[in-house]
N, C-alpha and C positions, 0 to 999 in steps of 0.2 A: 596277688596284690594284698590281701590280707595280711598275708605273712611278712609283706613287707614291714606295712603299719604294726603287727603286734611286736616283731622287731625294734621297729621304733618306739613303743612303748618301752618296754626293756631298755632299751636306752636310757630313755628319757627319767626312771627308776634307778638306773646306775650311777644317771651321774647326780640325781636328787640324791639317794644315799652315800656316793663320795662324800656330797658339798655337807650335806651334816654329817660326817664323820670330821671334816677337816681337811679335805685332800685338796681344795683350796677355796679360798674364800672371794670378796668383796661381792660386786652387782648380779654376777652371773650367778655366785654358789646362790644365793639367795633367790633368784629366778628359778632354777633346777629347783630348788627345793620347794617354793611355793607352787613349780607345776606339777611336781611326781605328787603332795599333797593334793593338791586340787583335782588332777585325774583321778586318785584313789574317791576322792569325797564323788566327784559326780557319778564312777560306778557305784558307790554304794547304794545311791540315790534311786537307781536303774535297777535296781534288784527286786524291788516290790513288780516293776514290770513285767519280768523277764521269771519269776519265781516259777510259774508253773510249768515253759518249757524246760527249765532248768530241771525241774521234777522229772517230767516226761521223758527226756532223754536218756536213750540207751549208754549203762555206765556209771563210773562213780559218781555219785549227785556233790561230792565235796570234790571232786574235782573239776567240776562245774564251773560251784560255786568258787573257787579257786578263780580260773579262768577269767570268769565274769568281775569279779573285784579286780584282775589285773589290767585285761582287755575289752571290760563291757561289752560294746555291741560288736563289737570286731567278732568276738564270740558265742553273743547270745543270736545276733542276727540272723546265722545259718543254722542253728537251732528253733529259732522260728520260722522259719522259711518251710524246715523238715515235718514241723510238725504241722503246719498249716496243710503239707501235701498228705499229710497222712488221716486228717481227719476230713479231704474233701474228697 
């Protein structure tokens, strides 16, 4: 299920970066666009949360942090899940 959702992100990123490229325009380019922005701003936001499993986790820590700016919690979720199990 996950994978469907981060899928869907990706999407949702493809066609905000069409619609600001120009690959077309009026109501819709401008919605894609204000929502591929708006998803990145809320992960950003989600980052101070999520920083120290981000750390913890086995692997690149910038690939993570990657991750976590594209997918947020799609991402960090199961990363706190893993470390909650390992410190209880």
């Amino acid at each position: 299920m996950l994978t469907v959702l981060k899928l869907g992100c990706l999407v949702l990123y493809a066609l905000g970066l069409a619609a600001f490229a120009g690959a077309f325009s009026g109501s819709p380019a401008l919605a894609f666009e204000v929502l591929a922005a708006g998803f990145v701003v809320v992960h950003v936001f989600e980052l101070p949360f999520v920083w120290k499993a981000l750390r913890a986790a086995p692997g690149s820590f910038a690939g993570h942090l990657v991750q976590a700016l594209l997918f947020g919690m799609l991402h960090s979720l199961p990363l706190l899940r893993a470390q909650r199990q390992r410190t209880a």
